[in-house]
C-alpha positions as CSV (number, residue, x, y, z in Angstrom):
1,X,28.3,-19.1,33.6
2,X,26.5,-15.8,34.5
3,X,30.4,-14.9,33.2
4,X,30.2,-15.7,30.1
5,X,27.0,-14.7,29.4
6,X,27.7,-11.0,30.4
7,X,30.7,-10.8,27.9
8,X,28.7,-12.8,25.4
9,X,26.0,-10.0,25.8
10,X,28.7,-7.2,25.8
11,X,29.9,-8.7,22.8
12,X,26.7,-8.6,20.8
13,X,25.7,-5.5,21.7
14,X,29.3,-4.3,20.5
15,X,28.5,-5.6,17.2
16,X,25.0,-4.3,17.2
17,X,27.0,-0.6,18.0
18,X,29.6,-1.4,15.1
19,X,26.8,-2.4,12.5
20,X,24.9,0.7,13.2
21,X,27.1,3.1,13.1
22,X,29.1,1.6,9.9
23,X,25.4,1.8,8.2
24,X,25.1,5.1,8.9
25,X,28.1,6.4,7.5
26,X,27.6,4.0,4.5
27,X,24.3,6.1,4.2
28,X,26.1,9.2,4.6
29,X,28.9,8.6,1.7
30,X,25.9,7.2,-0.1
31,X,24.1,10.5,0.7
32,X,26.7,12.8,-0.9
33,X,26.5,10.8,-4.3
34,X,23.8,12.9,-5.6
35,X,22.1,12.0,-8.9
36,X,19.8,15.8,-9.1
37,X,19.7,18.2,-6.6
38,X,16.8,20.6,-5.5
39,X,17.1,23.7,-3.7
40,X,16.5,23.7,0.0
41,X,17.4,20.1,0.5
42,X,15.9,17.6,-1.8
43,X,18.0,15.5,-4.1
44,X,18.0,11.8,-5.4
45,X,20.7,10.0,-4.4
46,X,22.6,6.7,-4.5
47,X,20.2,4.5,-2.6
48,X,20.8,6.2,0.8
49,X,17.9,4.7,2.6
50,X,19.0,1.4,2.2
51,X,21.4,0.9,4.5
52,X,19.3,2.1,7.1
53,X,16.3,0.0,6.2
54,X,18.9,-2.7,6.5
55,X,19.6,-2.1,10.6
56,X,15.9,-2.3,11.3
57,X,15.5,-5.6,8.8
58,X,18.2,-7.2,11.4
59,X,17.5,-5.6,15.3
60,X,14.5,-4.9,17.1
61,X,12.3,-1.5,16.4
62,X,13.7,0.1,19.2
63,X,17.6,0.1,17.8
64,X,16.4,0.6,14.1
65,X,14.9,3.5,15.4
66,X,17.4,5.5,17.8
67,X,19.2,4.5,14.7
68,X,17.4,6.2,12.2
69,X,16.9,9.5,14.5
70,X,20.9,9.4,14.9
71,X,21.2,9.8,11.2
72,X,18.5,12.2,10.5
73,X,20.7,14.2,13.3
74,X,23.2,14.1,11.0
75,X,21.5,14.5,8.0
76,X,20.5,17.8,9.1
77,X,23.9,19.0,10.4
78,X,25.2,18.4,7.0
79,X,22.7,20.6,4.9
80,X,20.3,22.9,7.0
81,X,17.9,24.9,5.0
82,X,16.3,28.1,7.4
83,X,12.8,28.0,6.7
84,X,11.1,31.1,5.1
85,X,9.4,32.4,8.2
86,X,11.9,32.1,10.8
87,X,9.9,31.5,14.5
88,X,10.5,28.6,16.7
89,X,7.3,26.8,15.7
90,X,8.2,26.5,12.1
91,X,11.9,25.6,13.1
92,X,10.4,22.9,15.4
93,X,8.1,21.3,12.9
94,X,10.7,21.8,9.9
95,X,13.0,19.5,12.0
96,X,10.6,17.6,12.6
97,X,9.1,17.2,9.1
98,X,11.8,17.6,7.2
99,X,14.3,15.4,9.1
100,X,13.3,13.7,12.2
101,X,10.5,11.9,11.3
102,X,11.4,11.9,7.8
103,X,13.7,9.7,8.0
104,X,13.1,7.5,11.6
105,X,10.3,6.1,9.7
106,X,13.3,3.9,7.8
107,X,12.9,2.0,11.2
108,X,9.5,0.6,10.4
109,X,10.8,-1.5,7.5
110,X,11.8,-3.9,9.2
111,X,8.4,-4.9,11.0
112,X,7.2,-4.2,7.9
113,X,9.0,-6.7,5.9
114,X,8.5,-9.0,9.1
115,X,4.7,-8.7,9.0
116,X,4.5,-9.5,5.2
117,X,3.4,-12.9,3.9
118,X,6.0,-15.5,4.2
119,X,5.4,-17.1,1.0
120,X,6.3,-13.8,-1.0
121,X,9.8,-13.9,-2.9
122,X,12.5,-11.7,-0.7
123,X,12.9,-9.2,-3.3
124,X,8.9,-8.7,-3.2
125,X,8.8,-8.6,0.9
126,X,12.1,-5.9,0.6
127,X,10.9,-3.6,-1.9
128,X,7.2,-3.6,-0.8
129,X,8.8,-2.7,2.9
130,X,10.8,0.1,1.1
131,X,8.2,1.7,-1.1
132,X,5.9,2.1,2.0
133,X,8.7,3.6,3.9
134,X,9.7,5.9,1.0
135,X,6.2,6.9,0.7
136,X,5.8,7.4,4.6
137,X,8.9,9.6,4.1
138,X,7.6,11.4,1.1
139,X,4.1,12.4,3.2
140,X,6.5,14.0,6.0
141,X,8.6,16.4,3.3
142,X,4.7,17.0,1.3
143,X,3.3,18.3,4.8
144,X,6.6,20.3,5.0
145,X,6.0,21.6,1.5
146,X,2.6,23.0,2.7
147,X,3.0,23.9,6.2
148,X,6.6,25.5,5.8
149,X,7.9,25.9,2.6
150,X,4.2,26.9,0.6
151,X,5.3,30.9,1.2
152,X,7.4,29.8,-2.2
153,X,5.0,28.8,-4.1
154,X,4.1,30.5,-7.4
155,X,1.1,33.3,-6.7
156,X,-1.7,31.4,-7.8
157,X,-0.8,28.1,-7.2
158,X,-1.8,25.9,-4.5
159,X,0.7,25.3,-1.8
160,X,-0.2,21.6,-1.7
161,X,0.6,21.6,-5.5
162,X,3.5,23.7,-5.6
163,X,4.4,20.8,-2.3
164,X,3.9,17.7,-5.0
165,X,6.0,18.9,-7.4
166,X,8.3,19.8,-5.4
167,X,9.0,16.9,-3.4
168,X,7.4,14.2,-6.0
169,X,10.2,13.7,-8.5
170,X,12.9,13.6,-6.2
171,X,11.1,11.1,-4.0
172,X,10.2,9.1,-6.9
173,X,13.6,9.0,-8.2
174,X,14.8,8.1,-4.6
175,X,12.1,5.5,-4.7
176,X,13.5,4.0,-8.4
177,X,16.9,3.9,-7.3
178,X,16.5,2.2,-4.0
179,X,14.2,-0.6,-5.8
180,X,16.6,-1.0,-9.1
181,X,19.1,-2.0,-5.5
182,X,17.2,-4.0,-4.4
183,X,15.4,-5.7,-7.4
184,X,19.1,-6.7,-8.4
185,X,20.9,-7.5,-5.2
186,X,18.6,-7.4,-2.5
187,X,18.5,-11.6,-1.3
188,X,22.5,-11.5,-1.9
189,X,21.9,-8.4,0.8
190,X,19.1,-10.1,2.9
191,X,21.7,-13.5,2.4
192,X,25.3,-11.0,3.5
193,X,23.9,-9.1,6.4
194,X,21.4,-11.1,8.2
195,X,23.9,-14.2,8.1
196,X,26.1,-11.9,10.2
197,X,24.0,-11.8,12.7
């Protein structure tokens, strides 16, 4: 019996393993579709959040989140910007900012979307979890903007300024694209992915 449960558990968390890292390179290929590009990193693209939303709608915050970090790892391996003052403290928080924590917060919308009312349509509970994680996300690049990357900014114009209009349009057009997604497909989604489980 105790068996049988082992390979039932090694079997699950093979599949958990398999999910995860098939989501992340779906978010990576989704990644590289890029709809406008901005220099030093930003760009709207083809709905890559969702797929990583998607891990932590299905496994526990822990996963979602080693998750999330895994492909902000990646992320940043695929298109490092230096920042402008080059010290280890602004290397640390750019990571930080720009990647890390820009993009693990995918893993909260899940527990989001979990914590919302039960009567709400799935579309509503999705893209409600999503627009607080994009705007979570947008917060971390907009610190960025003004910590980091202000020493660009126009002489005369605030650095939280110059950070908003930076970072606002290409978020915003992130934040369209992934909510057109899942306005139009996202209980066939919901329906697909967690039925798998």
């Amino acid at each position: 019996m105790n068996e049988e449960k082992t390979i039932h558990n090694r079997g699950a968390a093979t599949k958990m393993l398999t999910e995860s890292a098939l989501f992340v390179a779906l978010a990576i290929v989704l990644s590289l579709f890029k709809m406008a590009q901005w220099p030093y990193g930003g760009s709207i693209t083809l709905g890559s959040m969702i797929p990583i939303a998607l891990i932590s709608l299905k496994y526990r915050f822990g996963w979602s989140l080693l998750t999330a970090m895994a492909y902000s790892l990646i992320q940043m391996m695929l298109g490092f910007y230096a920042p402008p003052v080059e010290n280890l403290l602004y290397y640390s928080l750019m990571i930080l900012l720009d990647y890390v924590v820009a993009f693990s917060v995918l893993s909260l919308s899940g527990p989001i979307y979990r914590k919302l009312n039960q009567g709400l349509p799935v579309r509503l509970r999705l893209m409600t979890s999503m627009l607080i994680c994009f705007v979570l996300r947008f917060f971390c690049h907009f610190a960025s903007g003004i910590i980091i990357w202000g020493t660009y900014a126009p002489e005369g114009q605030p650095v939280w300024l110059y950070s908003l209009v930076y970072n606002g349009p290409y978020m915003l057009g992130e934040c369209i694209i992934g909510a057109v997604i899942l306005l139009i497909a996202g209980k066939t989604i919901i329906n697909l992915f967690m039925g798998s489980k």
